[in-house]
N, C-alpha and C positions, 0 to 999 in steps of 0.2 A: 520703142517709139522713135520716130524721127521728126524734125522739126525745120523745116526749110523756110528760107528766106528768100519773100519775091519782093523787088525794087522796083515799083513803078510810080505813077501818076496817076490823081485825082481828075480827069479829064474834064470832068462838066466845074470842076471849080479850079482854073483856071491853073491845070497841068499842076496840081499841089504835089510836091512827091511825098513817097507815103511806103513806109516800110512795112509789108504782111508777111506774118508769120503763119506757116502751115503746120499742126501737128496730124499726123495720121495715125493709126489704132497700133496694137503692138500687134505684131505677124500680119500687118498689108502687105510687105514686101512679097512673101510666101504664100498669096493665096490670090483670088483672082475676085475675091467678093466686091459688093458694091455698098459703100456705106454714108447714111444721113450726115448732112452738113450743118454746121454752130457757125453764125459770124456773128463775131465780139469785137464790138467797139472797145477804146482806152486797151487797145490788144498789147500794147505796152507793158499794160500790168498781169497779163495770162499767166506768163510760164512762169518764170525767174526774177528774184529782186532786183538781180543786177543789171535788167533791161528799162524799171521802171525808168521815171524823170524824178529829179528832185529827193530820192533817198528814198521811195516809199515803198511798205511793202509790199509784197506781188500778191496776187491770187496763189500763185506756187502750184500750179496747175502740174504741173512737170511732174514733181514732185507728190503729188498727189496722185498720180497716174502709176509713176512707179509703188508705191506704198499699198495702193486701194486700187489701180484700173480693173480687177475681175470683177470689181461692184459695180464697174461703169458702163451705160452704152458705148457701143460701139461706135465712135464717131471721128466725123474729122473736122479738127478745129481752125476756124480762119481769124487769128489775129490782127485785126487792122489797129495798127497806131496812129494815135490821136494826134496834131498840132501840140507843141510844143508850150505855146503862149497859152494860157488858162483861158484870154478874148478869142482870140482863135479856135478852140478847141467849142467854146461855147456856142461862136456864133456854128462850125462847122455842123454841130448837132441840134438845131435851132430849127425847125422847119419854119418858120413866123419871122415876121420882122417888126421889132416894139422896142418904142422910146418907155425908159424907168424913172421915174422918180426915187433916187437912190440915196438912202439915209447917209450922211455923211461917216458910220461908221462903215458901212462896207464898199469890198473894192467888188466896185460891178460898172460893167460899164452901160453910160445911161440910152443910150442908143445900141441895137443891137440889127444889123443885118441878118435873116436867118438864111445859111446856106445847105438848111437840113434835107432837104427835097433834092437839090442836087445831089450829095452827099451818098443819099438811097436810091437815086436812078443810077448813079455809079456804078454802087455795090452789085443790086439787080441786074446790069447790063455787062458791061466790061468785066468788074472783077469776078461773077459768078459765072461769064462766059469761059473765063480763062481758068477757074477750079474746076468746073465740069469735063474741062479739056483735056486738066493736067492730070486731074484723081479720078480714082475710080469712084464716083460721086453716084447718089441714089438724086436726080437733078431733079426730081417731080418738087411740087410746092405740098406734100405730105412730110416731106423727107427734109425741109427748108428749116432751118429756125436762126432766129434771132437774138443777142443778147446785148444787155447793156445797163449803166446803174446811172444815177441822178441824171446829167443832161443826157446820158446816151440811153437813161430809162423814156426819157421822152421821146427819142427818135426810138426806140422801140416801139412806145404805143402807138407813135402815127404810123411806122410800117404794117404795125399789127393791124389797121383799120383801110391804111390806102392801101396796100400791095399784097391783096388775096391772091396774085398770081402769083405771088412766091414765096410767100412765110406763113407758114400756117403754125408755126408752136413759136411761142415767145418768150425769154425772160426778160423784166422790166424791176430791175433791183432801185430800191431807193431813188425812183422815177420824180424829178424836179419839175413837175409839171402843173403846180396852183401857180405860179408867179405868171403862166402861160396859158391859164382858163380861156380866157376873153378869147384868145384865138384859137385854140383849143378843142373849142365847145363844138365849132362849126363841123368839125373834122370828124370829130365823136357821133354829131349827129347826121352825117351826111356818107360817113362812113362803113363798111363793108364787117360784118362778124359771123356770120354762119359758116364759111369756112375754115375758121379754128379748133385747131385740134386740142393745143395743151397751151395754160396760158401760167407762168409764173410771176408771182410780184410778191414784192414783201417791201416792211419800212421799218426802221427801228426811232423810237421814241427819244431819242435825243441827237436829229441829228440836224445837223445847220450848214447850209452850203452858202457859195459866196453870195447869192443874196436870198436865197429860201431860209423862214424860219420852222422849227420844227415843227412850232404847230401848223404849218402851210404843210410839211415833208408829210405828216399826219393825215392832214384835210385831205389834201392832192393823194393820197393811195387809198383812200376809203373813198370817194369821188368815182377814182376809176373803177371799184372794187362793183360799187353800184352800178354803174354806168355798162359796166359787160353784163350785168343778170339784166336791166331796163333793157339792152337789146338782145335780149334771148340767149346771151350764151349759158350754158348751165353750169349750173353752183359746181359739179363733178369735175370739172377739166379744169377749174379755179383754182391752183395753191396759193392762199394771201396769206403771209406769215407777216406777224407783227412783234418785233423785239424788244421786250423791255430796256431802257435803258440802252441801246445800242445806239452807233454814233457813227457820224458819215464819213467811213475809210475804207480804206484796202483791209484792212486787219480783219473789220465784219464782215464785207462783202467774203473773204476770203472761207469762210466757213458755212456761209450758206450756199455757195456758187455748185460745190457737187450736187449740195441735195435738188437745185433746180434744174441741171442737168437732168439727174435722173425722172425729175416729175415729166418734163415736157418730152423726154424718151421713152415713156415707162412702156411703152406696147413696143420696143424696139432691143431686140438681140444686144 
């Protein structure tokens, strides 16, 4: 495997620089194939722990690849890291913009600008311009997929809904998306699903983000769960896993990220 580092800019949100990590398959170097693309938000936390912010653990994707990759599709993974500031990183995956009324125990902030839409015309435009350029990319919207957990599960499920021209398989882990109904709902029901091919979500039952409480992390993934069979997609292409007792980190996400890789590739070499 190899793992390169592109340095550029967030250009619809105001030239943000922005570190992406590429990994490619093992033996791309020595062959000429063309293979489906993954972009993962908090790409920060993909490979290695010692890339995360703040001490956390990684998905350890790397490491996973070497251990287990003959289990894996075949793919090439686009690391985008996230903003640095928790407000920053929030509002960046935000497609909405909403004032909170925020209990005094949690740190959220009560106003929130969403620059989620930008964010994903970005990724869509510029940076998937520039992977399709660089790699040997399978660049059809069959071969496209998405991933992301809590705020970057929500910018998952808007792409899943607005952007049929480019994402057709999607993971949406631990998706923070009841605090964000009200705006939400319009998207959902105005929204695009017959072109999805493989759709992955799961939530684990204890888990609390800076201002989601479980039972909203609960509500908001059995919501969406309903919400894709009400617009026809079928129960089949659906993986909803629900964790007992799991809790909003790196640590869990870490051990269910292969198996949704594999669901949303499963018809893929």
């Amino acid at each position: 495997m190899r793992i390169d580092e592109y340095n550029t800019c967030i250009t619809t949100i105001n030239d943000r620089p922005v570190l992406v990590r590429i990994m490619v398959p093992e033996g791309y170097e020595n062959s000429d194939k063309r293979y489906p693309v993954l972009y993962v938000s908090d790409g920060q936390d993909l490979y290695r722990d010692d890339q995360t912010y703040r001490g956390a653990e990684s998905l350890r994707l790397e490491q996973y690849m070497d251990d287990y990759g003959k289990f894996m599709p075949q793919v090439i993974y686009v690391a985008i890291s996230a903003p640095f500031d928790p407000a920053e990183r929030t509002a960046e995956y935000s497609p909405y913009t909403k004032d909170f009324d925020v209990p005094p125990e949690k740190k959220f902030e009560p106003h929130i600008d969403g620059l989620g839409k930008e964010y994903l015309q970005w990724m869509v435009t510029d940076l998937k311009n520039y992977v399709d350029a660089t790699y040997r990319t399978l660049p059809d919207p069959d071969n496209t997929a998405y991933a992301g957990y809590s705020t970057g599960g929500l910018s998952a499920v808007y792409a899943a809904v607005s952007h049929p021209e480019t994402f057709h398989r999607i993971i949406a882990m631990s998706s923070a998306v009841c605090i964000w109904l009200d705006k939400l709902q319009e998207s959902l029901d105005t929204g695009s699903y017959s072109h999805l091919k493989y759709l992955y979500m799961d939530v684990g039952t204890n888990e609390f983000g800076r201002m989601t409480t479980k039972e909203e992390f609960l509500d908001g993934a059995n919501m969406m769960y309903e919400n894709y069979l009400k617009h026809g997609v079928p129960a089949e292409i659906i993986k909803y896993n629900i964790y007992p007792d799991a809790m909003h980190n790196q640590r869990e996400w870490k051990y269910r990220f292969p198996d949704a890789v594999r669901w949303i590739f499963q018809d893929k070499d």
